[in-house]
C-alpha positions as CSV (number, residue, x, y, z in Angstrom):
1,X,-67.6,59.5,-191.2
2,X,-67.1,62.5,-189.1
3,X,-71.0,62.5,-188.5
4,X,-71.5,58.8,-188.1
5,X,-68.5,58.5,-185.2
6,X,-70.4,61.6,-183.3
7,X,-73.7,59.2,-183.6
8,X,-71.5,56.1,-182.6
9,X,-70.3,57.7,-179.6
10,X,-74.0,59.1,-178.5
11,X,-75.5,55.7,-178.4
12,X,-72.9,54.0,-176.7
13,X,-73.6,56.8,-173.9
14,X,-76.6,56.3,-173.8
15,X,-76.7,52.5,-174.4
16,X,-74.7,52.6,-170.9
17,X,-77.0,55.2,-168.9
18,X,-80.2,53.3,-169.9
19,X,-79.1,49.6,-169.1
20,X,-78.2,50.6,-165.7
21,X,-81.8,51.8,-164.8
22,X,-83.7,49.1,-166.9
23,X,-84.2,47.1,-164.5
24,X,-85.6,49.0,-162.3
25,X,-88.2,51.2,-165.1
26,X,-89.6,50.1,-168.0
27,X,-90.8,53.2,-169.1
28,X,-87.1,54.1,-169.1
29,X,-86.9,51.1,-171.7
30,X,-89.5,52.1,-173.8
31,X,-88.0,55.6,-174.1
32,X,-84.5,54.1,-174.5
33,X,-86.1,52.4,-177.5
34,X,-87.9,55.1,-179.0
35,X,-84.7,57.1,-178.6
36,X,-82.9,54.7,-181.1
37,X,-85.1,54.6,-183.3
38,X,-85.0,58.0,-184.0
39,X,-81.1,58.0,-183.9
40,X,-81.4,55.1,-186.6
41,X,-83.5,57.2,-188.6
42,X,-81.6,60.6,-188.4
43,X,-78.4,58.5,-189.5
44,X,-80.5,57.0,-192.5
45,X,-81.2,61.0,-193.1
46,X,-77.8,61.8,-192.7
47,X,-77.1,59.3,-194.7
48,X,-79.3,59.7,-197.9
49,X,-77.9,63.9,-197.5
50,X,-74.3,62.6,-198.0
51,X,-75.2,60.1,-201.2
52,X,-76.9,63.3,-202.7
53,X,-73.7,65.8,-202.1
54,X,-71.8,62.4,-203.6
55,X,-73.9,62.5,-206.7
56,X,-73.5,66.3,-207.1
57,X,-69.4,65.8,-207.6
58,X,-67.6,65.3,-211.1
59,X,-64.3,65.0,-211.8
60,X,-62.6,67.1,-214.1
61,X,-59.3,65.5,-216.0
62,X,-56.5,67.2,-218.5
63,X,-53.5,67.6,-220.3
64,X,-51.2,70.9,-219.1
65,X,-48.5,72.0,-221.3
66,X,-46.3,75.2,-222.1
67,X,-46.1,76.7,-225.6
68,X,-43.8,75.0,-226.7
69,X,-46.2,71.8,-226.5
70,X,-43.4,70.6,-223.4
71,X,-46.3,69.0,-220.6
72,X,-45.5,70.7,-217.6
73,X,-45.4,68.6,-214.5
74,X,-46.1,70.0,-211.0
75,X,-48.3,72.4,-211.7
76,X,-50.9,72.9,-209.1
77,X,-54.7,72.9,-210.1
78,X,-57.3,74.5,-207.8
79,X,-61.1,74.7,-207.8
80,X,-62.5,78.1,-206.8
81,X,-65.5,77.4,-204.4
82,X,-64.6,73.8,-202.7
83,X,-60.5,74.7,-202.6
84,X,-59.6,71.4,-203.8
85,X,-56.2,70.9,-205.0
86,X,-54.3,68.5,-207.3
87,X,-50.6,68.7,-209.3
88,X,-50.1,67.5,-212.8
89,X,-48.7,63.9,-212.7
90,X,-45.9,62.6,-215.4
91,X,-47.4,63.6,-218.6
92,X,-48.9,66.9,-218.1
93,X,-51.6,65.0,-216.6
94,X,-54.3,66.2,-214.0
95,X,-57.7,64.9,-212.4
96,X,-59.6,66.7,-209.8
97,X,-63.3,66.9,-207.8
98,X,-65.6,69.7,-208.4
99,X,-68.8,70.2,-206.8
100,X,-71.8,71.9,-208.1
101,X,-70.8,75.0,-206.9
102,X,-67.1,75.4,-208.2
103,X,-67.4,77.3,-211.5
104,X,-63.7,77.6,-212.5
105,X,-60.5,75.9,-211.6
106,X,-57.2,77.8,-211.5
107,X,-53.2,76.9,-213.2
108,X,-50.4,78.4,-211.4
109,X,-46.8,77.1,-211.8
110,X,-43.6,78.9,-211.4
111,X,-42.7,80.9,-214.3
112,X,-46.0,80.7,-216.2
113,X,-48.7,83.0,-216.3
114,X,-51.5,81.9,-213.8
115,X,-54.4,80.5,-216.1
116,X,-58.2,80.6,-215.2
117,X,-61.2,78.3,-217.1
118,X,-64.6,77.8,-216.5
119,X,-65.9,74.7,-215.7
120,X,-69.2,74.9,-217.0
121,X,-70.3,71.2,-217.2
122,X,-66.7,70.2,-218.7
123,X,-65.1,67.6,-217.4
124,X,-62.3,67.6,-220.3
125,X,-60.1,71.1,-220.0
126,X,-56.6,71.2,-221.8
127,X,-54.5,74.0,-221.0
128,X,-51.7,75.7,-222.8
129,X,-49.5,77.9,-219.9
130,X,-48.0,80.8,-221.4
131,X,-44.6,82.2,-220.1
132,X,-44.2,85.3,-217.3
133,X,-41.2,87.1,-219.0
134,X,-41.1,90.2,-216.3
135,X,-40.5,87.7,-213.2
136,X,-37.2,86.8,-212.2
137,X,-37.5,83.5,-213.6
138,X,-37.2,85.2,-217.1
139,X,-34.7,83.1,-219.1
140,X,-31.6,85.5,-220.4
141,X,-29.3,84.2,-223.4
142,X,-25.7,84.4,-221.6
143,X,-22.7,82.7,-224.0
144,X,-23.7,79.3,-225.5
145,X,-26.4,78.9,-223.0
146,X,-29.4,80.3,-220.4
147,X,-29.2,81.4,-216.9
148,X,-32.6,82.7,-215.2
149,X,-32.6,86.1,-214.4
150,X,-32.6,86.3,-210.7
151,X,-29.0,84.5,-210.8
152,X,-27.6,87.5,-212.6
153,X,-25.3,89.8,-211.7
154,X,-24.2,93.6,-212.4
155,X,-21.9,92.0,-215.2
156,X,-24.8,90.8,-217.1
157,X,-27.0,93.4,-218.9
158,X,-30.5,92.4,-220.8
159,X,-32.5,94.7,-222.5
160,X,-35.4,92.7,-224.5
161,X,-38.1,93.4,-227.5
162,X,-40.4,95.4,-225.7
163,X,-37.6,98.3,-224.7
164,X,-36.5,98.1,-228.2
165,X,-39.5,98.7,-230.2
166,X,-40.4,102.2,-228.0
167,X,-37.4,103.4,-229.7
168,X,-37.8,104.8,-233.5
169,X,-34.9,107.5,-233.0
170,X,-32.6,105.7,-235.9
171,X,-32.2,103.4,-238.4
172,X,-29.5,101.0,-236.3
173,X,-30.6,98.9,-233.8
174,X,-27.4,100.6,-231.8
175,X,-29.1,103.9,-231.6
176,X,-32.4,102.1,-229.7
177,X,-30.0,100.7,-227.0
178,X,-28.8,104.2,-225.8
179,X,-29.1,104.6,-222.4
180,X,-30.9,100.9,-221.5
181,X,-27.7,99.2,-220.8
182,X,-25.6,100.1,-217.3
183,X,-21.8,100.4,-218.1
184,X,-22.2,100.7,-222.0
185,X,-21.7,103.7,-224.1
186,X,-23.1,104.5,-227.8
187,X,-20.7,106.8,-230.1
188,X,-22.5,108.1,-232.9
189,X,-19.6,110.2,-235.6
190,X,-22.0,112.1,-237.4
191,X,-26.2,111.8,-238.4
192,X,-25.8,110.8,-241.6
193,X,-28.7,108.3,-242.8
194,X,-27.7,104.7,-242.1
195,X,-24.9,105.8,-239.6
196,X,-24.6,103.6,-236.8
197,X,-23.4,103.5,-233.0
198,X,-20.3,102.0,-231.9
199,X,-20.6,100.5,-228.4
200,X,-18.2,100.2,-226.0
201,X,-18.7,98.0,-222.8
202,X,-16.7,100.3,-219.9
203,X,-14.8,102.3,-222.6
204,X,-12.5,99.6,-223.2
205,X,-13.0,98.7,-226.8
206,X,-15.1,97.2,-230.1
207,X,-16.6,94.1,-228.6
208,X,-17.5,91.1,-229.9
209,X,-20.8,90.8,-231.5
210,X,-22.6,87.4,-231.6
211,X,-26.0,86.7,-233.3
212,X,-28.0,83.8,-232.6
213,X,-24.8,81.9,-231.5
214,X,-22.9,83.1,-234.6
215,X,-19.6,85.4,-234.3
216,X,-20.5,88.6,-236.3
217,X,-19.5,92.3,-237.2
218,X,-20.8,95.5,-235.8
219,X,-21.8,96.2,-239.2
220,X,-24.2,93.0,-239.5
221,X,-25.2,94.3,-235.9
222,X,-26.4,97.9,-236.5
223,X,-27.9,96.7,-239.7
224,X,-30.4,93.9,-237.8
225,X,-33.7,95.1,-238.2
226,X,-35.1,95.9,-234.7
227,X,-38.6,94.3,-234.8
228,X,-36.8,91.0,-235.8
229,X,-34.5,91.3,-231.9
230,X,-36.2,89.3,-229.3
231,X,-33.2,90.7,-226.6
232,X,-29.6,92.0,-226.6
233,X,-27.3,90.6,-223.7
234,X,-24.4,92.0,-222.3
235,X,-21.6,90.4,-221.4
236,X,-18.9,92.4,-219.0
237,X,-15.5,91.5,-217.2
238,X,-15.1,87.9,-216.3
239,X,-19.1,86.8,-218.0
240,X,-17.7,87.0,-221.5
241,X,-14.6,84.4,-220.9
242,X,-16.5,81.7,-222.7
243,X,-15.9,83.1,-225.7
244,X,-11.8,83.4,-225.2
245,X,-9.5,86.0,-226.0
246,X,-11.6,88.0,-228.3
247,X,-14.0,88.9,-225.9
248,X,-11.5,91.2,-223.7
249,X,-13.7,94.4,-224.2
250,X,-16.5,92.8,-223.4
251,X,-20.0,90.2,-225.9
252,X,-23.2,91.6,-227.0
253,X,-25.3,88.6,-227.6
254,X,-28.4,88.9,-229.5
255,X,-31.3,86.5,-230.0
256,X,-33.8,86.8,-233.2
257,X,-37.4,86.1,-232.5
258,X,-38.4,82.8,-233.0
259,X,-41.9,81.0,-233.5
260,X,-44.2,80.0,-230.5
261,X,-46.4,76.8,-230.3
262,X,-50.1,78.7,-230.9
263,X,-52.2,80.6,-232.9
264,X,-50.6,82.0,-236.0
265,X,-50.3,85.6,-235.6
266,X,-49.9,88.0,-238.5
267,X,-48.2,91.8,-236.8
268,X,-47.9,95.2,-238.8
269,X,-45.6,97.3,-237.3
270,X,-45.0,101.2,-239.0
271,X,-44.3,104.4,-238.3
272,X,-43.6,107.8,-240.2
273,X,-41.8,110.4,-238.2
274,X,-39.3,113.5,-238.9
275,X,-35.6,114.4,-237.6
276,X,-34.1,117.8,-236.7
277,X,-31.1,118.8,-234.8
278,X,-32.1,118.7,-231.0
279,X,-29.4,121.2,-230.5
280,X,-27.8,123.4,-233.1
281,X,-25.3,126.8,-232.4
282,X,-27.2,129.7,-233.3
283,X,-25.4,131.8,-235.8
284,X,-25.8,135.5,-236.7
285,X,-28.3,135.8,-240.2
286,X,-27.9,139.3,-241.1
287,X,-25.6,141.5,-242.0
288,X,-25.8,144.6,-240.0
289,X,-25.3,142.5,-236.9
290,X,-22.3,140.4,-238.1
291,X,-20.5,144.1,-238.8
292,X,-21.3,145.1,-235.3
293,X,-20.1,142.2,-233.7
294,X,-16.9,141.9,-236.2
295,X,-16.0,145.9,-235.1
296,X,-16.3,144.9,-231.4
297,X,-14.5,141.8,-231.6
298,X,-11.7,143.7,-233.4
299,X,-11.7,146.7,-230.7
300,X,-11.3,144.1,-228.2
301,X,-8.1,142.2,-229.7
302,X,-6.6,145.6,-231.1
303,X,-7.6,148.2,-228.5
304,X,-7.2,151.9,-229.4
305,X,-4.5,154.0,-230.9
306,X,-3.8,157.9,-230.7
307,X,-4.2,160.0,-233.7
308,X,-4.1,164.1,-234.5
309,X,-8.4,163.8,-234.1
310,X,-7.9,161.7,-230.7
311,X,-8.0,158.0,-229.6
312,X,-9.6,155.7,-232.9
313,X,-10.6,152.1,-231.8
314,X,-8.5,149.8,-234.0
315,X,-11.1,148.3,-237.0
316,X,-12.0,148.6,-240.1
317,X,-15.8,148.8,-239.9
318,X,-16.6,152.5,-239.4
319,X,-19.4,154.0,-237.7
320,X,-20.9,155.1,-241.8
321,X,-20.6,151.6,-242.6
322,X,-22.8,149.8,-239.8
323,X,-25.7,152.7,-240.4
324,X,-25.2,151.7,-244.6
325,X,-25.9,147.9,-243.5
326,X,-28.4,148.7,-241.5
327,X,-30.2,150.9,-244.2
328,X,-29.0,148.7,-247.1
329,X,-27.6,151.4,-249.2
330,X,-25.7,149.3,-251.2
331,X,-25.8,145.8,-252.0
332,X,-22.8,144.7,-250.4
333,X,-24.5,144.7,-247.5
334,X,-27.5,142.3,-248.5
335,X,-27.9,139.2,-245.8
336,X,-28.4,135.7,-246.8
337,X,-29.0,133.2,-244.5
338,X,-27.0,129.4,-244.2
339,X,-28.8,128.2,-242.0
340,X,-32.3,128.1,-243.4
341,X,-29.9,127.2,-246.8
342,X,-28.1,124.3,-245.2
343,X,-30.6,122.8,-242.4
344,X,-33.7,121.4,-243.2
345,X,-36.0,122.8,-240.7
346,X,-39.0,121.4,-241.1
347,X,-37.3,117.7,-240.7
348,X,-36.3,114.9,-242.4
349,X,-38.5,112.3,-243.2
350,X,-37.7,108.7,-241.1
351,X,-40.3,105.8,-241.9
352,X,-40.1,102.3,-241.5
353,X,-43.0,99.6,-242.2
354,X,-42.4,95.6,-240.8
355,X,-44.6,92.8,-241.6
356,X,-44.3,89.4,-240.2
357,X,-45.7,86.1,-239.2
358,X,-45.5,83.7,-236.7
359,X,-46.9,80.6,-235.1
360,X,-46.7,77.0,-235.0
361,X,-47.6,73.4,-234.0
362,X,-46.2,70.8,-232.0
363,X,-43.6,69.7,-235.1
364,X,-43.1,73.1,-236.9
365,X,-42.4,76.8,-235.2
366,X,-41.7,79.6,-237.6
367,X,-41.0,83.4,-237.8
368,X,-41.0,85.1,-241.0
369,X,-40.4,89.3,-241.1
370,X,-39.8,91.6,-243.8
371,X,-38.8,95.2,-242.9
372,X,-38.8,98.1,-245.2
373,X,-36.5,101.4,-243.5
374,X,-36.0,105.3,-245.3
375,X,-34.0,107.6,-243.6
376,X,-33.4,111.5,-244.9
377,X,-30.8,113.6,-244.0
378,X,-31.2,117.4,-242.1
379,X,-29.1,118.6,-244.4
380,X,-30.4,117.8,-247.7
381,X,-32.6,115.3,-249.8
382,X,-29.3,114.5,-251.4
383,X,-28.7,112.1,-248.9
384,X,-30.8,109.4,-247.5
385,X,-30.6,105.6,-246.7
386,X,-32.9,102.8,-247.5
387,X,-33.2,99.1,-246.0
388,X,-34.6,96.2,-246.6
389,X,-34.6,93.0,-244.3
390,X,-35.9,89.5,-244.5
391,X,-35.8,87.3,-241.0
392,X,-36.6,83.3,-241.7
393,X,-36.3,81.2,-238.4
394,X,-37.9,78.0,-239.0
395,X,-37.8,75.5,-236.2
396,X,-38.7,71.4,-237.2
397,X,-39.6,68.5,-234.9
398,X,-38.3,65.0,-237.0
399,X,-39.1,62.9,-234.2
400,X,-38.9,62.8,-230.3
401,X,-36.0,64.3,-229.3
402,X,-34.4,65.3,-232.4
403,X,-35.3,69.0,-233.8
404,X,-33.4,70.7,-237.1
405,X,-33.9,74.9,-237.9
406,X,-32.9,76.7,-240.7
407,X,-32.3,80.4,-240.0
408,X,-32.0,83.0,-242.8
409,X,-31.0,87.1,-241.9
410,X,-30.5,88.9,-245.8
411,X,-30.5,92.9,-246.0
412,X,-30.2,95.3,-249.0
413,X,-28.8,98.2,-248.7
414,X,-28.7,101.8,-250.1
415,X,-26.7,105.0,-249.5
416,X,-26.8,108.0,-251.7
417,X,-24.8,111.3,-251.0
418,X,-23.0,113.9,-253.2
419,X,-20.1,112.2,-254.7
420,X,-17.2,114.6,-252.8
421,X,-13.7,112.8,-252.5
422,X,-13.0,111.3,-249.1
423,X,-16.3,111.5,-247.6
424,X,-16.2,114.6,-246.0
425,X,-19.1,115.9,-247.5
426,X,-21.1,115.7,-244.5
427,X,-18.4,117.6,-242.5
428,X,-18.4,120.5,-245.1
429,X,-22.1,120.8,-245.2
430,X,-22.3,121.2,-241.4
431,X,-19.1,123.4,-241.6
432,X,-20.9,125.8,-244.2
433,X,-23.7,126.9,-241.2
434,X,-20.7,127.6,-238.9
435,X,-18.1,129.2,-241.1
436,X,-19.9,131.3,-243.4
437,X,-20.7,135.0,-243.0
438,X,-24.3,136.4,-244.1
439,X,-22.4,139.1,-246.6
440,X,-21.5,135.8,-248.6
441,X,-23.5,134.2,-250.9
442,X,-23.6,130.8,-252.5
443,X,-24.1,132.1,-256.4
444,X,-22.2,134.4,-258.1
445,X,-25.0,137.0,-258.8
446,X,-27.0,135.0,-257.3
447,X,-26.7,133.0,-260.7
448,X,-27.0,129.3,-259.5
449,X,-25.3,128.5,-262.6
450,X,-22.1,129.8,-261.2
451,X,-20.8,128.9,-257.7
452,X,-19.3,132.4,-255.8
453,X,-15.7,132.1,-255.0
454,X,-15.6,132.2,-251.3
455,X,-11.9,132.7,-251.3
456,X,-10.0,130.2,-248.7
457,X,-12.7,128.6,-247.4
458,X,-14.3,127.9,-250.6
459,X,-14.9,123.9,-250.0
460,X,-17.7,125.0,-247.4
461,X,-19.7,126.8,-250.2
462,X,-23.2,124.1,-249.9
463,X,-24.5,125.0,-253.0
464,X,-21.6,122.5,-254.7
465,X,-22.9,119.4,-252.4
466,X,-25.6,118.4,-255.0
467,X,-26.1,115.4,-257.4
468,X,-26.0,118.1,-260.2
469,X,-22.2,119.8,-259.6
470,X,-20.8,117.2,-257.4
471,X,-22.3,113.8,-258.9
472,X,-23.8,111.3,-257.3
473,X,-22.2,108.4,-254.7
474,X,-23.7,105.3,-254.3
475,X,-23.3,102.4,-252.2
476,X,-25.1,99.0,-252.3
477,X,-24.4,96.5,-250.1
478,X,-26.5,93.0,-250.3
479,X,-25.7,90.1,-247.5
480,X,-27.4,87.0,-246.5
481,X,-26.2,85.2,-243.2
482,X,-27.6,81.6,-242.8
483,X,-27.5,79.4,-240.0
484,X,-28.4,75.8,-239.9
485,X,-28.5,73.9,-236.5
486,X,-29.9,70.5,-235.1
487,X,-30.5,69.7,-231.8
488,X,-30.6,65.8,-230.7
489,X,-31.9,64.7,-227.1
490,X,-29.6,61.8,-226.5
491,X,-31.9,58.6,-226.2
492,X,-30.2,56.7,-223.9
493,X,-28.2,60.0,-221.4
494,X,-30.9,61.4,-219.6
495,X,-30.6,65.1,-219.8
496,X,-27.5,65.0,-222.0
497,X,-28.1,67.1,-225.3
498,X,-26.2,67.0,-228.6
499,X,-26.2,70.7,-230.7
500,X,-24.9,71.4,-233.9
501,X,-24.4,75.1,-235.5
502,X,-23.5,75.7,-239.1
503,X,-23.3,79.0,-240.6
């Protein structure tokens, strides 16, 4: 059009000049005739170019949706060469030129990954958009519902699946949270295997755990297995009201994974590491240096005092006896070690192997996960700490609108240590590297049928903290949590949204 108004314009310029001076010169007129015939033919050019370009475009039509099988509307489409650009209509729906020279077209809506596909003689491309979770549009489970991310503020906390699973450093899912979360601190008593972290949102408290919209434990908390955690909110101050007058010291909400729309996926995840003490008092090992020490920590709290042969520092370790130590005349004097005794230096094992599968179609998502964790202690193979978990989330679509799940979250569990009353066997065994001199020994006689009497402080003697003289405690603990929930799209309410939970 643009060419053929230009040609327009020219011959009624013309048209004008060369009927003024017809009359007057025909050879004018002859030219003036030749002249539009050769426009007329250069338009007929010009116009067989443009039906060729025509013939050279297609049209390229699809469905967009997320991966959830939602259709996504508004979602610009753009070819790469010509620029053209369309937006899915109601239904997901797109249709769009391309010219010979556009080789792919482009998917970018807000929130999704940007998506690129080759044309390639197509003219039918379907695309499934998958979700950006680092932009601020990243959906964060806050009380019974979702706010996007960039509305949060300092009293909301996320930390999601990706921070979690860098983090092998116990056998709770409290311990992987340690330093993630701003304004919440992790306690842990003691290292025992299976131990966990208690959390405390601004030191004010236990708060209240909630899993997948259920009210839950700290126990059934530190005992998730972390591959099956898709995130862990936070809820501080004023955020955690929804849940009432139980949440005064603050939520932790946590979300399982769930199955996506897609390709079935089948993920190992496993890892074998060992555990030491990062930091441990060093203790004196030997016996000629304890003596020396003793004698000048005795000087120091008694001083001197004045005899016939002159001033004699106040201690019973003479000179004689630190040069008979430190020649081992006698067998008093003989070192032994608790710390190589009582530590395990080398490490203790850690190991944990998780299997699971996910996936799904347009009426069926699932996520199935079975974890296997061992945990060793520093001190000792007597005690150690196995777990087993099984995650089932299983999402069904009956009809439009109306979707049911069936969640299922079971553990076993397995704690072994020396059967000592009131628990403190851990304590003593720590105790024993602290309080024990090297001139004591475990055995009478080094007889390890015997135990040495240590006098006073006898309960720190290690060598009872075995299956053999102290028995063996055991604790098993089995649970299954189950959670059943429907979710119905009211038919006749636009937007309004019916959920039921049942656990």
């Amino acid at each position: 059009m643009h060419y053929l108004f230009e040609i327009k314009t020219w011959i009624m310029k013309i048209g004008v000049q060369t009927m003024n001076t017809a009359r007057h010169n025909n050879t004018r007129r002859r030219n003036f005739r030749a002249r539009v015939q050769g426009i007329f033919l250069f338009s007929l050019l010009m116009l067989i170019s443009f039906s060729v370009r025509a013939q050279n475009t297609t049209v390229v039509s699809g469905i967009v949706s997320d991966t959830s099988g939602a259709l996504l509307i508004g979602v610009t489409v753009t070819t790469d060469h010509s620029k053209k650009s369309v937006v899915t209509q109601e239904g997901g729906t797109y249709s769009i030129p391309v010219t010979a020279a556009d080789k792919t077209i482009r998917f970018t809506y807000v929130g999704m990954k940007d998506e690129t596909r080759s044309i390639s003689g197509q003219t039918a491309i379907n695309v499934q958009m998958q979700p950006d979770n680092t932009g601020l549009s990243e959906v964060v489970v806050v009380g019974y519902g979702t706010q996007k991310k960039e509305s949060l503020t300092g009293a909301i906390s996320t930390v999601t699946s990706k921070d979690i699973e860098r983090v092998h450093g116990g056998s709770t899912v409290s311990t992987t949270l340690a330093g993630k979360l701003p304004g919440v601190t992790f306690r842990q008593a003691e290292g025992r295997p299976g131990a966990g972290a208690s959390i405390q949102i601004r030191n004010m408290g236990s708060p209240l755990y909630v899993i997948d919209g259920i009210q839950q434990d700290e126990g059934q908390f530190n005992n998730l297995a972390p591959n099956d955690v898709e995130s862990v909110t936070v809820l501080k101050d004023a955020s955690a009201a929804i849940y009432g007058v139980r949440a005064a010291n603050g939520v932790v909400v946590v979300t399982t994974k769930k199955g996506r729309t897609g390709r079935n996926n089948i993920n190992v995840n496993a890892y074998n590491g060992w555990q030491s003490f990062f930091r441990f008092p060093k203790v004196v090992t030997n016996t000629p240096d304890f003596l020396y020490y003793k004698a000048d920590a005795q000087i120091n709290s008694g001083g001197f005092k004045y005899e016939d042969t002159g001033w004699v520092p106040q201690t019973g370790i003479s000179a004689q006896d630190l040069i008979d130590a430190k020649n081992l005349t006698n067998p008093i004097y003989r070192s032994f070690n608790w710390r190589d005794y009582v530590l395990n230096n080398n490490g203790a094992p850690l190991n944990s192997v998780n299997v699971n599968i996910s996936g799904g179609s347009d009426k069926v998502n699932y996520y199935v996960s079975g974890t296997n964790l061992y945990q060793n202690s520093v001190l000792g193979k007597e005690y150690n700490f196995n777990r087993t978990n099984i995650q089932s989330n299983v999402t069904a679509k009956l009809t439009n609108g109306l979707k049911v799940g069936f969640d299922i979250n079971g553990r076993v569990e397995t704690r072994r240590n020396p059967g000592v009353p009131g628990g403190d066997d851990y304590f003593l065994a720590r105790l024993a590297v602290l309080r024990n001199t090297p001139q004591e020994r475990p055995y009478a006689n080094d007889n390890p049928a015997y135990l040495n009497d240590l006098g006073d402080h006898l309960e720190s003697n290690y060598a009872f903290l075995n299956n053999s003289l102290s028995g063996k405690f055991r604790s098993d603990w089995r649970v299954v949590q189950t959670n059943f929930h429907i979710d119905w799209d009211i038919p006749w309410v636009k937007g309004l949204t019916i959920k039921g939970l049942g656990s």
